[in-house]
PyMOL commands that place a pseudoatom at each C-alpha (Angstrom):
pseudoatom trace, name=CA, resn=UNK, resi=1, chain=A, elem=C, hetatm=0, pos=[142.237, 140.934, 37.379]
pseudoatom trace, name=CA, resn=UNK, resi=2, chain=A, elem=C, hetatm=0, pos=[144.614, 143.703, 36.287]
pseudoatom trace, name=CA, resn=UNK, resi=3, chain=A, elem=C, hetatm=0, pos=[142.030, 146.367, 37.244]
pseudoatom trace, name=CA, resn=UNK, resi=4, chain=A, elem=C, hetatm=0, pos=[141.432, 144.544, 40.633]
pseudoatom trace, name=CA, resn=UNK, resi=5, chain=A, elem=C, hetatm=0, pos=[145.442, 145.008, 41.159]
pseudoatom trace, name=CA, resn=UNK, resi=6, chain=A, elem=C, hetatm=0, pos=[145.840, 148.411, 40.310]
pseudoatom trace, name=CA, resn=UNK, resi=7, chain=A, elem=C, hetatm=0, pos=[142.955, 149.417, 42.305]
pseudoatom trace, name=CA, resn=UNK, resi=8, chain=A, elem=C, hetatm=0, pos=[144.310, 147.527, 45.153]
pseudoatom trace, name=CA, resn=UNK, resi=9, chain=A, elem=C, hetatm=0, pos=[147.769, 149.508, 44.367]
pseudoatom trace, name=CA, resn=UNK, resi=10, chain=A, elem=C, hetatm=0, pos=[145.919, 152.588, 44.407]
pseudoatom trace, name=CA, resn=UNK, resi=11, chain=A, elem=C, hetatm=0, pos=[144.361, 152.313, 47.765]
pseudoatom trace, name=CA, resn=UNK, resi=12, chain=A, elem=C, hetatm=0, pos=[147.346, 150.863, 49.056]
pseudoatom trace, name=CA, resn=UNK, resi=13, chain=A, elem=C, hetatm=0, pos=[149.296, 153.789, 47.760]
pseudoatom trace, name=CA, resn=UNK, resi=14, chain=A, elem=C, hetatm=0, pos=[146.381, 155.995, 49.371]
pseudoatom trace, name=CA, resn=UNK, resi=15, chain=A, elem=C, hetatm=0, pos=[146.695, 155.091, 53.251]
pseudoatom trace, name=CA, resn=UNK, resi=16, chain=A, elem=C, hetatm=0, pos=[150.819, 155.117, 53.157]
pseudoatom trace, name=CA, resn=UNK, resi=17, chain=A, elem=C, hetatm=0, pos=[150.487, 158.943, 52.130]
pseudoatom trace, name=CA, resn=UNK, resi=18, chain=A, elem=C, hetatm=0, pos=[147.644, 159.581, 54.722]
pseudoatom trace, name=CA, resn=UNK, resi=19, chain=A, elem=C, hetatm=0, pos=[149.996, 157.580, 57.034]
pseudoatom trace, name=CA, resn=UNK, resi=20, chain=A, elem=C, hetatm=0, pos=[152.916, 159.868, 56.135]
pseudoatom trace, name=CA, resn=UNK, resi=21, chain=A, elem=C, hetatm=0, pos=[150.892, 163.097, 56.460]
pseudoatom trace, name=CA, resn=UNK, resi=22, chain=A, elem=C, hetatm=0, pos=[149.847, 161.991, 59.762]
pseudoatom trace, name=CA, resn=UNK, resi=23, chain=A, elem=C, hetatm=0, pos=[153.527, 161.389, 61.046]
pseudoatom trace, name=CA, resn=UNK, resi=24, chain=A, elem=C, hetatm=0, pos=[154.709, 164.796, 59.984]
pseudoatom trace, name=CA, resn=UNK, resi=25, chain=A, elem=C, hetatm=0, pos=[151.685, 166.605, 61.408]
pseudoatom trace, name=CA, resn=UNK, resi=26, chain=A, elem=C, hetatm=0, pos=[152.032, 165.027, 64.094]
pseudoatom trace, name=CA, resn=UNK, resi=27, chain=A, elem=C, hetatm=0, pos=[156.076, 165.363, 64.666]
pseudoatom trace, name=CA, resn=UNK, resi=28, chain=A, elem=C, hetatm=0, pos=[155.905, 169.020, 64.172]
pseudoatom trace, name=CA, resn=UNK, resi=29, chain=A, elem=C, hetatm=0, pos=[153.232, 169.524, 66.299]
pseudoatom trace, name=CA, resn=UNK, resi=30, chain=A, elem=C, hetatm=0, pos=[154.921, 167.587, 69.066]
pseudoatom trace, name=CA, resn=UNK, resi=31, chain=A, elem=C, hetatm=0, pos=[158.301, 169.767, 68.793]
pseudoatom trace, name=CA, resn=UNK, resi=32, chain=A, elem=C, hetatm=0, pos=[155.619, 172.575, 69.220]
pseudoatom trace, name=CA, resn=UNK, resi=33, chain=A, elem=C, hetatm=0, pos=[155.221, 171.201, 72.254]
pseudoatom trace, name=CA, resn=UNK, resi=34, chain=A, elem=C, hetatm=0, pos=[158.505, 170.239, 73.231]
pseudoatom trace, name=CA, resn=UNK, resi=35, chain=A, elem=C, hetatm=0, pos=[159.501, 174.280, 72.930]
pseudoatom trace, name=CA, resn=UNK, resi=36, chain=A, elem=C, hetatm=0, pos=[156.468, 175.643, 74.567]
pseudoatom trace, name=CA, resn=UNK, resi=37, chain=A, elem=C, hetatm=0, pos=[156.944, 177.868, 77.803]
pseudoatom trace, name=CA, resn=UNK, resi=38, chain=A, elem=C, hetatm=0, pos=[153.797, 179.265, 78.142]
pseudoatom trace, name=CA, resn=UNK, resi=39, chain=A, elem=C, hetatm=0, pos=[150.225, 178.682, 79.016]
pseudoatom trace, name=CA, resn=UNK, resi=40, chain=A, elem=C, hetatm=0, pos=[148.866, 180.216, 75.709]
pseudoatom trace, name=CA, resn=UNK, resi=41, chain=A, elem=C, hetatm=0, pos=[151.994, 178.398, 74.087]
pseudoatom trace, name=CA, resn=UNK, resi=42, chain=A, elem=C, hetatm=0, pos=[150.688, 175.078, 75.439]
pseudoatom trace, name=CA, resn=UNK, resi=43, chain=A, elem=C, hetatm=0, pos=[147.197, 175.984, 74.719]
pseudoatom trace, name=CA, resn=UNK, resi=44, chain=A, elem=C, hetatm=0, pos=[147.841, 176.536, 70.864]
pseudoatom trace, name=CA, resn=UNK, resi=45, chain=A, elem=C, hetatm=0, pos=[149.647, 173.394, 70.410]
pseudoatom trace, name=CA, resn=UNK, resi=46, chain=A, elem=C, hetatm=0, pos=[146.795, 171.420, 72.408]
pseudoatom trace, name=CA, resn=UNK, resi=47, chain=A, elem=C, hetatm=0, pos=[144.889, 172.865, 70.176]
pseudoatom trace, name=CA, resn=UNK, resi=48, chain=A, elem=C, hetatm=0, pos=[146.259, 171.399, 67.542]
pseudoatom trace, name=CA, resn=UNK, resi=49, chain=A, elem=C, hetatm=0, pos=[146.272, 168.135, 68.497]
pseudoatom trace, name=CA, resn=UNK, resi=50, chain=A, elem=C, hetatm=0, pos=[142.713, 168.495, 69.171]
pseudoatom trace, name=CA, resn=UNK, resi=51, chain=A, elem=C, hetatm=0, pos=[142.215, 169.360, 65.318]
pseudoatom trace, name=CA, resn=UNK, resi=52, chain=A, elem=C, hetatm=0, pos=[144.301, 166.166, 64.553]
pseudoatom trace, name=CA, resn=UNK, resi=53, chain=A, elem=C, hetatm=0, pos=[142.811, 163.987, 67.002]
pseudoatom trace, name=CA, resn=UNK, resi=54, chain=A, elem=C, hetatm=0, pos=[138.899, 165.580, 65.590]
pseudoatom trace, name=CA, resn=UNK, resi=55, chain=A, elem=C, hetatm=0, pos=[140.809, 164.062, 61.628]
pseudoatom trace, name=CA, resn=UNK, resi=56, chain=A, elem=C, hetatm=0, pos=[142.170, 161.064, 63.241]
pseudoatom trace, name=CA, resn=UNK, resi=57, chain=A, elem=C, hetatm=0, pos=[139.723, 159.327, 65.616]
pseudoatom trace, name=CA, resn=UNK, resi=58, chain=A, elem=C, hetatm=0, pos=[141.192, 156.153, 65.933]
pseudoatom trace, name=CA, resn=UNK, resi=59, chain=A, elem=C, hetatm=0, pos=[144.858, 157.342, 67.103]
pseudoatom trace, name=CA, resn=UNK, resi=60, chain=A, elem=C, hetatm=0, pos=[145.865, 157.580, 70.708]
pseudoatom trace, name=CA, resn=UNK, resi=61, chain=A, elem=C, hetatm=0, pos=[149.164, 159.998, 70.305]
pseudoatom trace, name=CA, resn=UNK, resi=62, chain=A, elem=C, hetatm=0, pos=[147.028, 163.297, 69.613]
pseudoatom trace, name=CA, resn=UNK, resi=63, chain=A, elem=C, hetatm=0, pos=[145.235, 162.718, 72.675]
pseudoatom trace, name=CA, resn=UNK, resi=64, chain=A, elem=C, hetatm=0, pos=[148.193, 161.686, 74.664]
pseudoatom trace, name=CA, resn=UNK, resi=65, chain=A, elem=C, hetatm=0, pos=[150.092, 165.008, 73.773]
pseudoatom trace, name=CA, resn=UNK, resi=66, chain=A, elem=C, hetatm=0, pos=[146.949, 167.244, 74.747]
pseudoatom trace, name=CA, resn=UNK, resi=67, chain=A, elem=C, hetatm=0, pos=[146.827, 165.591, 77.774]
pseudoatom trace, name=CA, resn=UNK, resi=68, chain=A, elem=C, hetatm=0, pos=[150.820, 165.831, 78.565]
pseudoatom trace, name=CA, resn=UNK, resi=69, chain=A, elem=C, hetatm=0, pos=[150.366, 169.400, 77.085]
pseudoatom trace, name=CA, resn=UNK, resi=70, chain=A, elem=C, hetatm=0, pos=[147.864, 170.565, 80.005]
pseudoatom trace, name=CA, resn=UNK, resi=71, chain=A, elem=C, hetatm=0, pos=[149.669, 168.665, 82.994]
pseudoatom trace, name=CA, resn=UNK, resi=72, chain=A, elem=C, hetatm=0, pos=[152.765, 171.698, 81.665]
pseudoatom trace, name=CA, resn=UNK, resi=73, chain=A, elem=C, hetatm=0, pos=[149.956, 174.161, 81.801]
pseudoatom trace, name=CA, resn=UNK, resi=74, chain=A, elem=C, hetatm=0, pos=[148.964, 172.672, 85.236]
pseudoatom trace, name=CA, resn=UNK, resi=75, chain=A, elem=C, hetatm=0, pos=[152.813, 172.774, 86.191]
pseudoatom trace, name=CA, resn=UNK, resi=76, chain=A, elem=C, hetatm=0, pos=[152.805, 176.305, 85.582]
pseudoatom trace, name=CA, resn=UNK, resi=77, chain=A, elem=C, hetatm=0, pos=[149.797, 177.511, 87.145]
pseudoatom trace, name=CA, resn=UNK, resi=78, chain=A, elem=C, hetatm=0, pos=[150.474, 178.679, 91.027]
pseudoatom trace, name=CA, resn=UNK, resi=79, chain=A, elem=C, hetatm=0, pos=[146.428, 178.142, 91.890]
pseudoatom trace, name=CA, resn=UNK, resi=80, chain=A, elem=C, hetatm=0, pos=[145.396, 175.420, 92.901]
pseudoatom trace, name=CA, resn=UNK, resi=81, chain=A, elem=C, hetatm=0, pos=[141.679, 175.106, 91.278]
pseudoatom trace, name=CA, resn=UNK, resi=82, chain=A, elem=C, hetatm=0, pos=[143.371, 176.256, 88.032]
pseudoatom trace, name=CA, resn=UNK, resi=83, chain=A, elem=C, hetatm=0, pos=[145.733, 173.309, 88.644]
pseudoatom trace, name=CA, resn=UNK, resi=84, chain=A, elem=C, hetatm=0, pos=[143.146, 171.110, 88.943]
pseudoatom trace, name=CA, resn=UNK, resi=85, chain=A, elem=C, hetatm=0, pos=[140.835, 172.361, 86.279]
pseudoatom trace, name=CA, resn=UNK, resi=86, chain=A, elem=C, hetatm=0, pos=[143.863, 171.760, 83.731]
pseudoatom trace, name=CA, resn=UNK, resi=87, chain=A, elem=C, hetatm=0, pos=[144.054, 167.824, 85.344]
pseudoatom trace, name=CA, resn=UNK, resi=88, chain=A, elem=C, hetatm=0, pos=[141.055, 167.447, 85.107]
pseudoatom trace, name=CA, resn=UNK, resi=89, chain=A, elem=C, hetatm=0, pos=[141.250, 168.147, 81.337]
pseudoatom trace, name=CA, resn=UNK, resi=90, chain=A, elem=C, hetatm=0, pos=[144.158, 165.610, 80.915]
pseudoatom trace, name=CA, resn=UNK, resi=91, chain=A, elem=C, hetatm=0, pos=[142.475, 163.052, 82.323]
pseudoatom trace, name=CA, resn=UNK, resi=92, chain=A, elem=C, hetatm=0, pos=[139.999, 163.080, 80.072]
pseudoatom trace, name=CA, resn=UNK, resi=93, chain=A, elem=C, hetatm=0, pos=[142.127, 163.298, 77.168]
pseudoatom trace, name=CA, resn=UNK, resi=94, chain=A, elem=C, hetatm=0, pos=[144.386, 160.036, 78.841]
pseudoatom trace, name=CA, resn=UNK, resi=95, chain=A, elem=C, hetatm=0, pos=[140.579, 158.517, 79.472]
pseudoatom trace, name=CA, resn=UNK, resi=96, chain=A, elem=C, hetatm=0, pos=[139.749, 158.782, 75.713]
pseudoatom trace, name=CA, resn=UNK, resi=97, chain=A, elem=C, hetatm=0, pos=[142.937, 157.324, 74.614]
pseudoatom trace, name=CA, resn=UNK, resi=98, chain=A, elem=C, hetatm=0, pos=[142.918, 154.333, 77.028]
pseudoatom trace, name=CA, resn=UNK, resi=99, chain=A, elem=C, hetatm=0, pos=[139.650, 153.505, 74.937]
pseudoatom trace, name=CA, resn=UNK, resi=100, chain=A, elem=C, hetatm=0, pos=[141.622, 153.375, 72.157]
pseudoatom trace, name=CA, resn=UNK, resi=101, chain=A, elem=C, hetatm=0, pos=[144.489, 151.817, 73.398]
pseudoatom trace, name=CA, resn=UNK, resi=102, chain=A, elem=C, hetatm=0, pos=[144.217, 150.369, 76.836]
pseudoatom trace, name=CA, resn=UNK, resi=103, chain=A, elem=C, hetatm=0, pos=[147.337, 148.801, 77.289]
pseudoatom trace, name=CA, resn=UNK, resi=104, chain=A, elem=C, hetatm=0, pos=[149.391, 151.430, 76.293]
pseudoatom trace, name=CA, resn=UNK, resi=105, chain=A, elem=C, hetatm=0, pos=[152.419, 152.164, 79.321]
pseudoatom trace, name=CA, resn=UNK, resi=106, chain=A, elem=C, hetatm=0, pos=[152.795, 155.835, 77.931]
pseudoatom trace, name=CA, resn=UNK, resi=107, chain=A, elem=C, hetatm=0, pos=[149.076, 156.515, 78.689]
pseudoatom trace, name=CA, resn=UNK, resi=108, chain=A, elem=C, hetatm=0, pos=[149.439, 154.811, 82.150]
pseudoatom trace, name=CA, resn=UNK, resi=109, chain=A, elem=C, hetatm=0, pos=[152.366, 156.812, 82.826]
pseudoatom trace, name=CA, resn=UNK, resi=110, chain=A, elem=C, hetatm=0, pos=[150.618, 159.918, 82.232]
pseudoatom trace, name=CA, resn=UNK, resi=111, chain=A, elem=C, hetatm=0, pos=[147.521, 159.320, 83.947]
pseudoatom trace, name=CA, resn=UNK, resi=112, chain=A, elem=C, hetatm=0, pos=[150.002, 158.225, 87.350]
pseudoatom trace, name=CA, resn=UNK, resi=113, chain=A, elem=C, hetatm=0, pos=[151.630, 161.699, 86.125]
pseudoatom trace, name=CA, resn=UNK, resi=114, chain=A, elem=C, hetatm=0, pos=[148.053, 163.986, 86.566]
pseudoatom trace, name=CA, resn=UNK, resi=115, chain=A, elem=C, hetatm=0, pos=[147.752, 162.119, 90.071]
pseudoatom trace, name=CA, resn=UNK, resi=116, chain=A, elem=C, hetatm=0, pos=[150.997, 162.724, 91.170]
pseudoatom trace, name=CA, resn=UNK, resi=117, chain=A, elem=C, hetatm=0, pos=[150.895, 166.367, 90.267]
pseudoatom trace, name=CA, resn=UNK, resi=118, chain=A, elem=C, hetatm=0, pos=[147.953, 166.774, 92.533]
pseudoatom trace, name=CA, resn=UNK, resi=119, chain=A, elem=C, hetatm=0, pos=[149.455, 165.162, 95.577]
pseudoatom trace, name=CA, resn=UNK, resi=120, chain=A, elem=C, hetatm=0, pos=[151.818, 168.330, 94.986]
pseudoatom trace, name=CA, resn=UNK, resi=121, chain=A, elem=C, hetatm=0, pos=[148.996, 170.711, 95.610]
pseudoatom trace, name=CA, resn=UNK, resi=122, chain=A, elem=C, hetatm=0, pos=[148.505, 169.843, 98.948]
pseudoatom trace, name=CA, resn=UNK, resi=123, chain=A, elem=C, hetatm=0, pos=[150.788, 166.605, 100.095]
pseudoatom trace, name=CA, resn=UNK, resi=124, chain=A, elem=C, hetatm=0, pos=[149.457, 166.992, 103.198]
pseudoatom trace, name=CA, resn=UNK, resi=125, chain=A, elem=C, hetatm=0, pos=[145.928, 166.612, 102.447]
pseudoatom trace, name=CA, resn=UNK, resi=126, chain=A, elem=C, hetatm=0, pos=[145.772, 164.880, 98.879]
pseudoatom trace, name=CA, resn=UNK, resi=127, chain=A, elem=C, hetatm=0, pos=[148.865, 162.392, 99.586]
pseudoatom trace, name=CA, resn=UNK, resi=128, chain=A, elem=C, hetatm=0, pos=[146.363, 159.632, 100.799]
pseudoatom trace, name=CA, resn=UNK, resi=129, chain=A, elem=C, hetatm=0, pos=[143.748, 159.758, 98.154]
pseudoatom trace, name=CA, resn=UNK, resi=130, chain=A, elem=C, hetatm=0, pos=[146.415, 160.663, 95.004]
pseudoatom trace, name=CA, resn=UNK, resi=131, chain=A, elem=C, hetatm=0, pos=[149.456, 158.926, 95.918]
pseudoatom trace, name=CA, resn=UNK, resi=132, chain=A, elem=C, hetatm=0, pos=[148.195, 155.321, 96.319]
pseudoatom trace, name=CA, resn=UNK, resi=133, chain=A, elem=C, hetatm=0, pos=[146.497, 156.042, 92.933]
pseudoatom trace, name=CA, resn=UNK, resi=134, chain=A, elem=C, hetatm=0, pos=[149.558, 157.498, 91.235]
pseudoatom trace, name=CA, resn=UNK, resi=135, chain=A, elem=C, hetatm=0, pos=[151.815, 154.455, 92.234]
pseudoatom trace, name=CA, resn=UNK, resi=136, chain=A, elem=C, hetatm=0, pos=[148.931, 151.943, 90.783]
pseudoatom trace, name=CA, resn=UNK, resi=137, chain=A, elem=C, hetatm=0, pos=[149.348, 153.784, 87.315]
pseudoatom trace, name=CA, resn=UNK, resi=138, chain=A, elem=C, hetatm=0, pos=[152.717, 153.563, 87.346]
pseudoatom trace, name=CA, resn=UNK, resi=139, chain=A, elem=C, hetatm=0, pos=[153.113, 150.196, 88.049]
pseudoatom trace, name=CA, resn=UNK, resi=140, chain=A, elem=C, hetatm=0, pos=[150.529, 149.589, 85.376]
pseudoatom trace, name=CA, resn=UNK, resi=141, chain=A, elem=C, hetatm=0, pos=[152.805, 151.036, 82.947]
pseudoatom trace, name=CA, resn=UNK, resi=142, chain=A, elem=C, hetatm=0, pos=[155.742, 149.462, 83.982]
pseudoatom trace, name=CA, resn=UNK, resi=143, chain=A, elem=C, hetatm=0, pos=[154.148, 145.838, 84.059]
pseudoatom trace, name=CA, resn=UNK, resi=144, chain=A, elem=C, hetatm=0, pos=[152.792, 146.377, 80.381]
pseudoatom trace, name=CA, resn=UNK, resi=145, chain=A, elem=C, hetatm=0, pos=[156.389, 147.767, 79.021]
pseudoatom trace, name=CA, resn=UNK, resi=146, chain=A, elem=C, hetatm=0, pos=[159.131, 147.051, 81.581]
pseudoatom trace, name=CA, resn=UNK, resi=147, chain=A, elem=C, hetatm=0, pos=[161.560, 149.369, 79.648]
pseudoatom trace, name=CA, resn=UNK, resi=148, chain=A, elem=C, hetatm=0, pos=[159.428, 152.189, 79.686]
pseudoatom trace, name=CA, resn=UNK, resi=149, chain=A, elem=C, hetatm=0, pos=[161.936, 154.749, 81.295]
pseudoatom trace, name=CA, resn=UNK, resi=150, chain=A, elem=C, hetatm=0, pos=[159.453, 157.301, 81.813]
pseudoatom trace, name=CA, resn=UNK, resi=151, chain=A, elem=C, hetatm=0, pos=[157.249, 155.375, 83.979]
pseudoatom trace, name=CA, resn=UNK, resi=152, chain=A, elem=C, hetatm=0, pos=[160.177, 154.251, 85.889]
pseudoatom trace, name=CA, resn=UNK, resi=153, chain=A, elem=C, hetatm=0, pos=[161.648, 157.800, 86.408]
pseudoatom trace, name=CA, resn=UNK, resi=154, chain=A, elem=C, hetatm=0, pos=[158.212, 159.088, 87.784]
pseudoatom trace, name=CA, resn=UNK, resi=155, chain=A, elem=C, hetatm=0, pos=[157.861, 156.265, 89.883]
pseudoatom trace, name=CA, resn=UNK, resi=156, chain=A, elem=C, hetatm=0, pos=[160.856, 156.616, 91.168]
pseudoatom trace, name=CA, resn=UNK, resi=157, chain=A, elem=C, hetatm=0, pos=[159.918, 160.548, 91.492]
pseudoatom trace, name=CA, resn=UNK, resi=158, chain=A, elem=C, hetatm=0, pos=[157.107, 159.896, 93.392]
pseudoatom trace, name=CA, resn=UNK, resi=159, chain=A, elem=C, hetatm=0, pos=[158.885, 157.852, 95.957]
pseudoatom trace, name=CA, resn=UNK, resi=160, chain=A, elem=C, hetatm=0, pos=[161.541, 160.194, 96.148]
pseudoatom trace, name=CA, resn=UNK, resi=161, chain=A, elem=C, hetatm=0, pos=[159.246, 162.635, 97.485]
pseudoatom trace, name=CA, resn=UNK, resi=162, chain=A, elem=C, hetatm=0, pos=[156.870, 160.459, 99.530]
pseudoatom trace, name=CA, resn=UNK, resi=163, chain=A, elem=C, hetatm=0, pos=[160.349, 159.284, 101.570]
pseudoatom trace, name=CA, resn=UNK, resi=164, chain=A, elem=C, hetatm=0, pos=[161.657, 162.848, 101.782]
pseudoatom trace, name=CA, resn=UNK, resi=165, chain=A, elem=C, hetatm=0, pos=[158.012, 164.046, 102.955]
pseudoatom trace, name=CA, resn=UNK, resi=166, chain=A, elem=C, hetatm=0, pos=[157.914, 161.650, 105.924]
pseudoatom trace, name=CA, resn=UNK, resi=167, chain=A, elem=C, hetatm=0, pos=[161.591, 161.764, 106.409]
pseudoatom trace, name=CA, resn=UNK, resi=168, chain=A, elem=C, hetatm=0, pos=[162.203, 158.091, 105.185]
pseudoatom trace, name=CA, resn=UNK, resi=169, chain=A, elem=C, hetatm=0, pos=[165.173, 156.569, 103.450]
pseudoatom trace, name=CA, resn=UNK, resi=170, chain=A, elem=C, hetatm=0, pos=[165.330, 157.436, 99.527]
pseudoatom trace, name=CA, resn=UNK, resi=171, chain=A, elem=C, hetatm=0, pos=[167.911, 154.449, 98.484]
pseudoatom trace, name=CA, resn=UNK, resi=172, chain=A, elem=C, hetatm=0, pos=[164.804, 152.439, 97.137]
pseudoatom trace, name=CA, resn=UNK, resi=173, chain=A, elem=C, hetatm=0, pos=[163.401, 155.452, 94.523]
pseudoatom trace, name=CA, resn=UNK, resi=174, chain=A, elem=C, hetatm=0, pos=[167.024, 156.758, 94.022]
pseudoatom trace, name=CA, resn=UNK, resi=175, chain=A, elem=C, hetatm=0, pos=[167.715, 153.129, 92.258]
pseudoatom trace, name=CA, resn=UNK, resi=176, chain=A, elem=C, hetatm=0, pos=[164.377, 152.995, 90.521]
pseudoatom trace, name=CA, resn=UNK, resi=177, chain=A, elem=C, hetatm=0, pos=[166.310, 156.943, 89.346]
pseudoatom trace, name=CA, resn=UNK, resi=178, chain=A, elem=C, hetatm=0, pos=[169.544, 155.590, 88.126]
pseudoatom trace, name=CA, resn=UNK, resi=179, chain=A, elem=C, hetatm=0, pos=[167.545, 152.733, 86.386]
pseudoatom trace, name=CA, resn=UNK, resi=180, chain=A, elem=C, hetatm=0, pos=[165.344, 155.097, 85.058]
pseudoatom trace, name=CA, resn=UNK, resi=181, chain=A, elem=C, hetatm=0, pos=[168.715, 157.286, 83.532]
pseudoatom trace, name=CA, resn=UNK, resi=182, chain=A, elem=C, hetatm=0, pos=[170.084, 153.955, 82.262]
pseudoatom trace, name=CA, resn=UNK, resi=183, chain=A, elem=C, hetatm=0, pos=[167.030, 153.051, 80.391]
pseudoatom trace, name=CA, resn=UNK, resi=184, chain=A, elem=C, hetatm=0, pos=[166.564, 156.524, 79.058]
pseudoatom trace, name=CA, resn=UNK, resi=185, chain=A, elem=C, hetatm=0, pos=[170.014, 155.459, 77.241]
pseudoatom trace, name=CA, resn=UNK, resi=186, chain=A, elem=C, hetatm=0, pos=[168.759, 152.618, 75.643]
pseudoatom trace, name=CA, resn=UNK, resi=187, chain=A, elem=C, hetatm=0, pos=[165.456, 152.573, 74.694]
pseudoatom trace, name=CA, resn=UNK, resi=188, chain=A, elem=C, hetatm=0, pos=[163.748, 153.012, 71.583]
pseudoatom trace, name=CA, resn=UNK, resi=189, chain=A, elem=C, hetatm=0, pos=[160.395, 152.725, 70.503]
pseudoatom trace, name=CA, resn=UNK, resi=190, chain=A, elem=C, hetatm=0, pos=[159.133, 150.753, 67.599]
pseudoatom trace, name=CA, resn=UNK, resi=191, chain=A, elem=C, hetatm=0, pos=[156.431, 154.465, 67.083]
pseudoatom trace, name=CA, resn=UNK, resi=192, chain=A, elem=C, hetatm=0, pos=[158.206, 157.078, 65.642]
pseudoatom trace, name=CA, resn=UNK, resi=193, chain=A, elem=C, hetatm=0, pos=[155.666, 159.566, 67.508]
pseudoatom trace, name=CA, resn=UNK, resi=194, chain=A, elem=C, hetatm=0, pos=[156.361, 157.898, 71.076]
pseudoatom trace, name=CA, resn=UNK, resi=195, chain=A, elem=C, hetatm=0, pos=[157.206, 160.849, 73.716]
pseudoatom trace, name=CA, resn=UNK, resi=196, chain=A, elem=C, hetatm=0, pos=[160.683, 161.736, 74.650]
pseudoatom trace, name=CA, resn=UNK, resi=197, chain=A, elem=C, hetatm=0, pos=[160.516, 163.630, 77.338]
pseudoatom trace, name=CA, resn=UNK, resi=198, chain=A, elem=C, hetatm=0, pos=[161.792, 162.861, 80.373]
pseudoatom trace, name=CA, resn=UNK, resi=199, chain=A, elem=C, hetatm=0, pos=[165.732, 162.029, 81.042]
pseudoatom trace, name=CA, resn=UNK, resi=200, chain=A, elem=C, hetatm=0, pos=[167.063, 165.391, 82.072]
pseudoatom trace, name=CA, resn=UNK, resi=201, chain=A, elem=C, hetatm=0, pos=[164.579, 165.211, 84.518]
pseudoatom trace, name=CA, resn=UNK, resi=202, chain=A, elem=C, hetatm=0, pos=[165.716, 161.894, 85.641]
pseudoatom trace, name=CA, resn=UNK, resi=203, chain=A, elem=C, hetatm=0, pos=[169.476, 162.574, 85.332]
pseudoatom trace, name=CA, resn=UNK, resi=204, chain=A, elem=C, hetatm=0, pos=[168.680, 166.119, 87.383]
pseudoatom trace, name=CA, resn=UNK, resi=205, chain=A, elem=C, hetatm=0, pos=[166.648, 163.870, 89.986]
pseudoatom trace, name=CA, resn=UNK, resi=206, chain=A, elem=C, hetatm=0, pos=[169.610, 160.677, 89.790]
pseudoatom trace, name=CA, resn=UNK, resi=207, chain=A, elem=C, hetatm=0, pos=[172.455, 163.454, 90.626]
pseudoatom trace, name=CA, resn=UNK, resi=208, chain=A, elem=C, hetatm=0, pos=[170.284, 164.669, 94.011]
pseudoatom trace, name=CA, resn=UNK, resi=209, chain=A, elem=C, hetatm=0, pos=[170.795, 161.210, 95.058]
pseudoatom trace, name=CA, resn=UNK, resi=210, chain=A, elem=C, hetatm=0, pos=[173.911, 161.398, 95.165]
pseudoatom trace, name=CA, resn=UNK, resi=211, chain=A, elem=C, hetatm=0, pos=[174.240, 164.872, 97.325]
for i in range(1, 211): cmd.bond("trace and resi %d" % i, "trace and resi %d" % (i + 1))
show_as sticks, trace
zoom trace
């Protein structure tokens, strides 16, 4: 019996300081992230979380970060098939994580995020096809975690810009903005590796509603 419990103790003991390792592995390799302002910047840090995600198969955050890491390569591209070969890539990576974790907002969120950054290719042309799809992903996320501010800042983002592009009143996606800075605020998540990212962007986008 007193073998049974120390080997119990011992395994126990075990996962916490594989848990622990994985947090701070993790944590720095998000504030890589965080401070990256490059392509090849963004390209070594995805490449870490691909090393951590290769370790840690049944976690969803190294694959979210990959993914978030090439829609910021995508962002600063100025071609639009390099754009969309970098998408492409964080879809898959947001794909592979909804296996894990299907009804995690933060993954919605990103995957309305890759859709709404190729309506911004071409509004024009892609608005009908990636808009309607961006919106569903968004809502997604917002139905599954209502205080999610980051899904509610890029929704409110993406109707921002769909109003201003067909010269239509904003007052609807400049609330879903303020709500969005509000929540920003206030939230925390139970995960210690949730993303950040997100309120200056929503305070910057909040104050334009105002001009």
């Amino acid at each position: 019996m007193k073998t049974a419990l120390l080997s119990l103790m011992m395994l126990l003991w075990i996962q916490l300081a594989q848990a622990n390792k994985y947090e701070k592995v993790m944590l720095e390799a998000i504030e890589s992230l965080y401070q990256a302002d490059s392509i090849s910047q963004y390209q070594e840090v995805i490449n870490k979380f691909d090393r951590i995600a290769a370790r840690e198969a049944d976690k969803w955050e190294p694959l979210y970060y990959a993914g978030f890491g090439y829609v910021m390569m995508a962002n600063k591209s100025q071609q639009a098939s390099i754009k969309d070969q970098y998408l492409d890539l964080a879809m898959r990576k947001v794909n592979k994580a909804l296996d894990l974790a299907p009804g995690e907002s933060e993954l919605m969120a990103l995957e309305g995020f890759i859709h709404m950054i190729r309506v911004t290719v071409d509004p024009a042309v892609r608005g009908q096809q990636y808009a309607p799809l961006s919106m569903q992903a968004f809502g997604k996320a917002i139905a599954h975690n209502p205080d999610n501010p980051r899904a509610l800042y890029l929704m409110g983002q993406m109707e921002y810009g769909t109003a201003q592009f067909f010269g239509a009143d904003t007052s609807e996606a400049c609330g879903k903005l303020k709500s969005a800075v509000e929540k920003f605020s206030t939230y925390i998540s139970d995960n210690p590796l949730a993303p950040t990212w997100g309120k200056k962007g929503a305070e910057s986008s909040a104050e334009r509603c105002g001009k």
